[in-house]
SEVO-361359 format. One record per atom (N, C-alpha, C): residue number from 1; x, y, z. Coordinates in pm, whole numbers, plus 50000, padded with zeros to 5 digits. Layout:
% SEVO-361359
NUM;X;Y;Z
...
This chain:
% SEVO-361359
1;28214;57466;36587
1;28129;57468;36471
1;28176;57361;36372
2;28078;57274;36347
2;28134;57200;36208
2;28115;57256;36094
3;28204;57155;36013
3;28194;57185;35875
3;28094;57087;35794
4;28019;57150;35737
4;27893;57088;35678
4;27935;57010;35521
5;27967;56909;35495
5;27961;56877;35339
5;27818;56826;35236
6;27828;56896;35145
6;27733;56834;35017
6;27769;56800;34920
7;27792;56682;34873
7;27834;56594;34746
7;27735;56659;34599
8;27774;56625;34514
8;27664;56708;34375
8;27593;56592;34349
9;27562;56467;34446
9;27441;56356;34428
9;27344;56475;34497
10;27440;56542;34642
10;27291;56567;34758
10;27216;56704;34666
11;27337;56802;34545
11;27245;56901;34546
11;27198;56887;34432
12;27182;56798;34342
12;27088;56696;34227
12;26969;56680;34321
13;26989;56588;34457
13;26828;56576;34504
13;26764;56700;34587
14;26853;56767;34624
14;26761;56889;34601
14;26724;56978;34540
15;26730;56958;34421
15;26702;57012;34302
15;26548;56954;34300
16;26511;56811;34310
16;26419;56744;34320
16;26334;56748;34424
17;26354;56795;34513
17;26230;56815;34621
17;26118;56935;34586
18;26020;56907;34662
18;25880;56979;34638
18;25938;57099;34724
19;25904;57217;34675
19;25898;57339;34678
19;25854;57345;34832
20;25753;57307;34848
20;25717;57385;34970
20;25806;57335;35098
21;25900;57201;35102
21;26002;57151;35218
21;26116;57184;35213
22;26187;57280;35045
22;26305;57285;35077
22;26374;57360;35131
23;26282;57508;35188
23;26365;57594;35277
23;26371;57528;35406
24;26262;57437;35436
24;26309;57359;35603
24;26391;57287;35565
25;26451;57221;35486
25;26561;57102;35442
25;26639;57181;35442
26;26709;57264;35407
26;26769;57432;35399
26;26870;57423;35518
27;26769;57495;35564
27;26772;57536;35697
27;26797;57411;35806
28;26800;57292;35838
28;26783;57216;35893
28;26901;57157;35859
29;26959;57107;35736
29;27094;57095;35700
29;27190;57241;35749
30;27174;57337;35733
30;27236;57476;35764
30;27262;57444;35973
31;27141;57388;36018
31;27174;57420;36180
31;27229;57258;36222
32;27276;57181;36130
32;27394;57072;36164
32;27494;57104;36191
33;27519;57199;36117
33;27679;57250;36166
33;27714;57352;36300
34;27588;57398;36396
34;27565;57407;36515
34;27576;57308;36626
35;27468;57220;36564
35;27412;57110;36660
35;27398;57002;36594
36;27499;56938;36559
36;27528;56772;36425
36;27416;56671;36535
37;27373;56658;36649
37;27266;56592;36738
37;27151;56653;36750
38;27052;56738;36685
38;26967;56788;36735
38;26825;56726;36767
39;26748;56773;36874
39;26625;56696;36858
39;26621;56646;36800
40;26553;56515;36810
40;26476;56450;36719
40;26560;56354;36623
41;26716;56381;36666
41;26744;56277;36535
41;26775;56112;36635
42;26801;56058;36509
42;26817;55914;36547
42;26951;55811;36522
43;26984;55776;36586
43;27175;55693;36556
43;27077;55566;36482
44;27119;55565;36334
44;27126;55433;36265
44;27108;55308;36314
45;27137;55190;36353
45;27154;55067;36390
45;27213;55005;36230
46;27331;54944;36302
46;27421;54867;36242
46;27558;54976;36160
47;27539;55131;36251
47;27633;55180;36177
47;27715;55311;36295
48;27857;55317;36273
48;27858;55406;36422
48;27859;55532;36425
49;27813;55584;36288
49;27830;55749;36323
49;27726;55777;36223
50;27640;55738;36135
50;27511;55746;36065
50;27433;55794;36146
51;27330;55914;36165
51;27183;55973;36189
51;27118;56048;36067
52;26963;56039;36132
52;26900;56042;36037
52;26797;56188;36133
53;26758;56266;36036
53;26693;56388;36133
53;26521;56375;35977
54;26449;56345;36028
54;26316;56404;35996
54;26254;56514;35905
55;26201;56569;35812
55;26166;56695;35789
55;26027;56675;35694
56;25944;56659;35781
56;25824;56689;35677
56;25830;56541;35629
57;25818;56458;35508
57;25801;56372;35465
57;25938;56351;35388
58;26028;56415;35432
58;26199;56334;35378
58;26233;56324;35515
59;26367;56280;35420
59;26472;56210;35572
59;26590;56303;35539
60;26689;56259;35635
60;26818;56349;35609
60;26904;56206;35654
61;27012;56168;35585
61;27073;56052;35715
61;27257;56172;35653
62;27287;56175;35776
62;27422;56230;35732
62;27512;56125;35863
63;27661;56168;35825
63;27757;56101;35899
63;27832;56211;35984
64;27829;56161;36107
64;27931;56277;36192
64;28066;56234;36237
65;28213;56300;36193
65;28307;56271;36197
65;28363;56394;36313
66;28375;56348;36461
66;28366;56461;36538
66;28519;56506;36553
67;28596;56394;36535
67;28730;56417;36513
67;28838;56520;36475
68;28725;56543;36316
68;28779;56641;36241
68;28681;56772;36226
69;28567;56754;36282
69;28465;56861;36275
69;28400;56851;36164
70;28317;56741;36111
70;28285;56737;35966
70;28132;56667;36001
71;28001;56734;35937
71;27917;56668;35906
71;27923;56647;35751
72;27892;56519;35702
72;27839;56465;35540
72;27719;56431;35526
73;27699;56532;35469
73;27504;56480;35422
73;27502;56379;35311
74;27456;56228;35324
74;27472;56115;35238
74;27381;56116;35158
75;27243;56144;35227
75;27129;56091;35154
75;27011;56177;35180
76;26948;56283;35143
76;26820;56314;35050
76;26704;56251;35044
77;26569;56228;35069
77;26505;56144;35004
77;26372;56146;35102
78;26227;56134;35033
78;26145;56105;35006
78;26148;55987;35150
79;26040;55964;35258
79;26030;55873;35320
79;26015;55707;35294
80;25959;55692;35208
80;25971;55601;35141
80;26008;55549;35074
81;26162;55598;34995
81;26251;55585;34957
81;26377;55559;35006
82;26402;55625;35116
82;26544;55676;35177
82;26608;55549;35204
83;26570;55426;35249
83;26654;55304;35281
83;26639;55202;35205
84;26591;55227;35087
84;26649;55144;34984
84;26765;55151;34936
């Protein structure tokens, strides 16, 4: 089982999400620390342990450190936002 981290940037932006996505953002951050690869996510390009998992119209990009058993959720955000 990993250990899941959230910085007080990630729970500022979820403070900011629309009501109706944040129990799947929730929950979806909650089953990383099961399965840090699940469906659907995607390995970054140009970075070696960056993925990014989907939810509705945000993104999730976290870092997996398998070493130590650690997922870091980096970034929060709005699809059209997230890689700026």
């Amino acid at each position: 089982m990993y250990n899941v981290i959230l910085n007080k940037q990630i729970l500022k932006a979820l403070d900011k999400i629309n009501v109706t996505y944040l129990p799947s953002i929730k929950k979806a951050i909650n089953d990383l620390s099961q399965n840090p690869r699940p469906f659907g996510c995607v390995k970054l390009t140009g970075s070696e342990n960056h993925y990014r998992i989907r939810i509705g119209i945000y993104r999730v990009i976290y870092s997996i450190k398998d070493d130590i058993l650690t997922v870091e959720v980096i970034k929060i955000d709005h699809r059209k936002n997230i890689y700026r």
